[in-house]
N, C-alpha and C positions, 0 to 999 in steps of 0.2 A: 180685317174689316169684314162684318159678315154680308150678307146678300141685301139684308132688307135694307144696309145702311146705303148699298153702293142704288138701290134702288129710289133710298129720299135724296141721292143724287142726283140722280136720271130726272126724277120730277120736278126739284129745284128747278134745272136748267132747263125743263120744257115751257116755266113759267118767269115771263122778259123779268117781274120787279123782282126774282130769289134768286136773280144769276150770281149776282158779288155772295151769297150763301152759299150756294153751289160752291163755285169756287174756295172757300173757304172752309166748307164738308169735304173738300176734294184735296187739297193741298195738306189739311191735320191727316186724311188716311193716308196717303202718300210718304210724310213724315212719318205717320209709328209705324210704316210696312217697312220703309227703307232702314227705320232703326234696326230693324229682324231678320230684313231678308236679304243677304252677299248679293244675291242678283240682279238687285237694282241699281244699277249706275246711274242717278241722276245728272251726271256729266253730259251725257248722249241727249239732253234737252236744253245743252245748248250747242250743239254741234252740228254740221250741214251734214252727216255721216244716216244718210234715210235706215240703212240698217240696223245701225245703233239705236234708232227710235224707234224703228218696229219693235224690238227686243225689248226697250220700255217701256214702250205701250202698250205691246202683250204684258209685261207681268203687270204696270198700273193698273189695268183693265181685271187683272184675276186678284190684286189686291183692293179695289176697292169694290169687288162682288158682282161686276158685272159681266164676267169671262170668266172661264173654267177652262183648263189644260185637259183634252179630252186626244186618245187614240184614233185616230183614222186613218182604215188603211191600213193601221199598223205602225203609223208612225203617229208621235206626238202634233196635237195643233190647237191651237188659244180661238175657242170658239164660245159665242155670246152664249150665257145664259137663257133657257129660255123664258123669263120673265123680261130680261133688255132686249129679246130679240123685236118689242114692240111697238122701239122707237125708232132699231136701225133698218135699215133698207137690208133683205134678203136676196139672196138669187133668185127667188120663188116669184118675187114681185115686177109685177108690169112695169118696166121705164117707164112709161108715159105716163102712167098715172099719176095723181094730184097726191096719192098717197105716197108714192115712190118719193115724187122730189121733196114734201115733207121731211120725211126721213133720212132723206140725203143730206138734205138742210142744216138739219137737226144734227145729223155723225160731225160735220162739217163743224159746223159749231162745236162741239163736243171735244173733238179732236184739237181744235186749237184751247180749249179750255185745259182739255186736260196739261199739255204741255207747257200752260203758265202756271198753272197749279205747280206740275215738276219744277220748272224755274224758281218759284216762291218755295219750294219746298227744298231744294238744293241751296238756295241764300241763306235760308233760316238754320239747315244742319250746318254749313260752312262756317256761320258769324256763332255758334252755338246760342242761338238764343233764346229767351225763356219767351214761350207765346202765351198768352192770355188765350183760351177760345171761348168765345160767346156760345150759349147755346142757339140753335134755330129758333128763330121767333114765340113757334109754338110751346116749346120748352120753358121760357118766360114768363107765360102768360100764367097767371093767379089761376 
């Protein structure tokens, strides 16, 4: 999935009536990364195993464009894009601010979307089944 796609993700989901879109931009990339990439165990989103879902949520996060596996330090580590870093809350940014908890909000949200996404995305590889996907509204439009 490339960057701009995991980016009309991030915007779906910042806007309440494109969430089931979101969702649904989120669960097809999910699907063709997992068809590709060994490293994705969709199992680990439905399991109480918090490190198995960090694990997946690092690579959802670099397969749907909006995290990049970057060196620090010298070790590897799954840090946001800086195009999403504008929705998520930083270490840079004030707690208190109205911006902070926006963005917390927002991860918050995000975080549980993505993990029903994986779940709807892990039902649909297991039942092998063939999915129709709608394009985004805009895509429709004459």
């Amino acid at each position: 999935m490339n960057k701009s796609a995991g980016m009309a993700i991030l915007e779906s989901l910042s806007v309440d009536a494109r969430r089931y879109e979101a969702l649904a931009l989120m669960t097809r990339a999910i699907v063709r990364q997992a068809e590709v990439d060994d490293q994705i165990d969709l199992r680990a989103a439905f399991a109480k195993n918090k490190r198995g879902m960090k694990i997946l949520n690092d690579r959802l996060r670099i397969a749907i464009g909006i995290s990049e596996e970057k060196k620090v330090n010298g070790k590897p580590r799954v840090v946001l894009t800086r195009a999403a870093s504008e929705f998520f809350p930083t270490g840079m940014e004030d707690r208190a601010s109205e911006e902070f908890r926006r963005k917390e909000t927002f991860r918050g949200n995000f975080a549980n979307m993505l993990k029903r996404a994986a779940q709807a995305a892990a039902g649909i590889r297991l039942m092998e089944a063939e999915v129709e996907w709608t394009p985004p509204r805009e895509e429709r439009l004459p």
